[in-house]
C-alpha positions in Angstrom: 74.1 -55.5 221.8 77.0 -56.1 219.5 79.9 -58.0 220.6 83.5 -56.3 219.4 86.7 -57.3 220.1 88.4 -53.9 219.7 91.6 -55.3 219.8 91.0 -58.0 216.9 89.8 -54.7 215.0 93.3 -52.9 215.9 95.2 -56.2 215.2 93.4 -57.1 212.2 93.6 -53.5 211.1 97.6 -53.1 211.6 97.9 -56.4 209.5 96.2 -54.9 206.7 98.2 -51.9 206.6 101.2 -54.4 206.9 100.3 -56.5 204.0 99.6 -53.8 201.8 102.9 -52.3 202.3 104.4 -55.9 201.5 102.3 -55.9 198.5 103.0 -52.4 197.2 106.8 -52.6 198.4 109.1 -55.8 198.8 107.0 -58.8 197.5 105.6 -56.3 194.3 105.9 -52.9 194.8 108.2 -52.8 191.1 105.0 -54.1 189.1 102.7 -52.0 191.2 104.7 -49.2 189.7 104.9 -50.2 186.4 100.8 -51.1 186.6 99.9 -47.5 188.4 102.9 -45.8 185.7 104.6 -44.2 188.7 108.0 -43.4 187.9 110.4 -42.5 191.1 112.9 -39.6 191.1 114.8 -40.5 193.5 113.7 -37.6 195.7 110.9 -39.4 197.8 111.1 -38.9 201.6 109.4 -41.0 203.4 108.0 -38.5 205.8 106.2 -37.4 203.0 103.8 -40.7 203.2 103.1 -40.1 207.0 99.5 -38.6 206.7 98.4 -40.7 203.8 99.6 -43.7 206.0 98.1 -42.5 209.0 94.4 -42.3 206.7 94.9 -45.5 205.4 95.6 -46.9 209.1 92.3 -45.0 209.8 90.0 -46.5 207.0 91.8 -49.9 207.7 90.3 -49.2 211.5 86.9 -48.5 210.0 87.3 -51.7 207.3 88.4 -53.8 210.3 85.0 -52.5 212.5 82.2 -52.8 209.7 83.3 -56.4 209.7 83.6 -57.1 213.3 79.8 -55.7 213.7 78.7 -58.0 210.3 80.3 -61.0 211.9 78.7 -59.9 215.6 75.8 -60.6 213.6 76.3 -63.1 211.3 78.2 -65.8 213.6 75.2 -65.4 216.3 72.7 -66.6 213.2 72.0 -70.6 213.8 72.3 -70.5 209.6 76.4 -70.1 210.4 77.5 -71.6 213.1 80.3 -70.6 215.6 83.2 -68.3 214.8 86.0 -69.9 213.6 89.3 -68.4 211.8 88.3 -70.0 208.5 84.9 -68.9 208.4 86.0 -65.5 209.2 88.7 -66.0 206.2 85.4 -66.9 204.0 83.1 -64.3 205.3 86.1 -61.8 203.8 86.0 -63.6 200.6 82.1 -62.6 200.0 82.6 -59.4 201.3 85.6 -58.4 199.3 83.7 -59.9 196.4 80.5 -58.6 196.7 81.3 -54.9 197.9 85.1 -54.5 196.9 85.4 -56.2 193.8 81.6 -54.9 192.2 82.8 -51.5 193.5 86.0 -51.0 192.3 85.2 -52.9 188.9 83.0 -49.4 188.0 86.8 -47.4 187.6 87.6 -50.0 185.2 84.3 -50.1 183.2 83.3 -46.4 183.2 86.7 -44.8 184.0 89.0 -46.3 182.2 91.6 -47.5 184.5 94.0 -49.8 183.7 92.2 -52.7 184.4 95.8 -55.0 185.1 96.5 -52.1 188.1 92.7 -52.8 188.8 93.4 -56.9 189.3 96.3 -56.0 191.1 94.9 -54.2 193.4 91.7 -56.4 193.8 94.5 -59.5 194.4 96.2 -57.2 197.2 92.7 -56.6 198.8 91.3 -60.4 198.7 94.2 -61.5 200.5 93.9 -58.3 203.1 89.8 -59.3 203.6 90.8 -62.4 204.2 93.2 -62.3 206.6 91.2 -59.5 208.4 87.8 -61.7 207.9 89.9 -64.7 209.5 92.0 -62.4 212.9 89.0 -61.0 213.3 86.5 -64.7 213.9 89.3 -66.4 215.2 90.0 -64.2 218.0 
């Protein structure tokens, strides 16, 4: 049976939905705009972004527990050791690189999307794996 630490899944999950929100508002949100060509009005509510924040809380939730039950796995394995924060930090480094990054890349070679939004973005997400990779084995 899997072990899951559903509160390192909520935890590592709020974080994510925190970083992003630093990403996309304080720390960069005016290149994110420029990159994604969003132009505000000046007539944005905020209680406009309430479901689209609650489904991104929601598939942060569902990020946060695919990774906990890979790591369940993977940190039992006598190839990997014990779970430690950096390992976890690591694991989310090959797994935003080899499902996030390959993924994603397909909008930018078939699509054509802007492909400096595109590193953007994939920047914002290595850092959010990462983190999440590293609450989530530390725990």
């Amino acid at each position: 049976m899997l072990s899951i630490n559903l509160v390192s899944v909520l935890v590592s999950a709020a974080v994510a939905f925190i970083l992003g929100f630093l990403f996309h508002g304080p720390i960069s949100g005016k290149l994110w705009m420029k990159l994604a060509d969003i132009h505000p009005t000046g007539n944005e509510k905020f209680s406009d972004m309430y479901g689209k924040m609650f489904w991104n809380f929601v598939v942060n939730v569902i990020t946060a527990l695919v990774m906990a039950m890979i790591f369940s796995l993977v940190f039992t394995s006598s190839l990997m050791g014990p779970a430690t924060w950096f390992r976890g930090a690591i694991m989310g480094v090959w797994i935003w690189l080899g499902f996030l990054v390959t993924s994603s890349s397909i909008d930018v070679i078939w699509m054509g999307r802007n492909w400096k939004l595109w590193l953007f973005e994939a920047g914002c997400s290595l850092v959010v794996m990462a983190a999440m990779g590293a609450i989530l084995a530390g725990w």
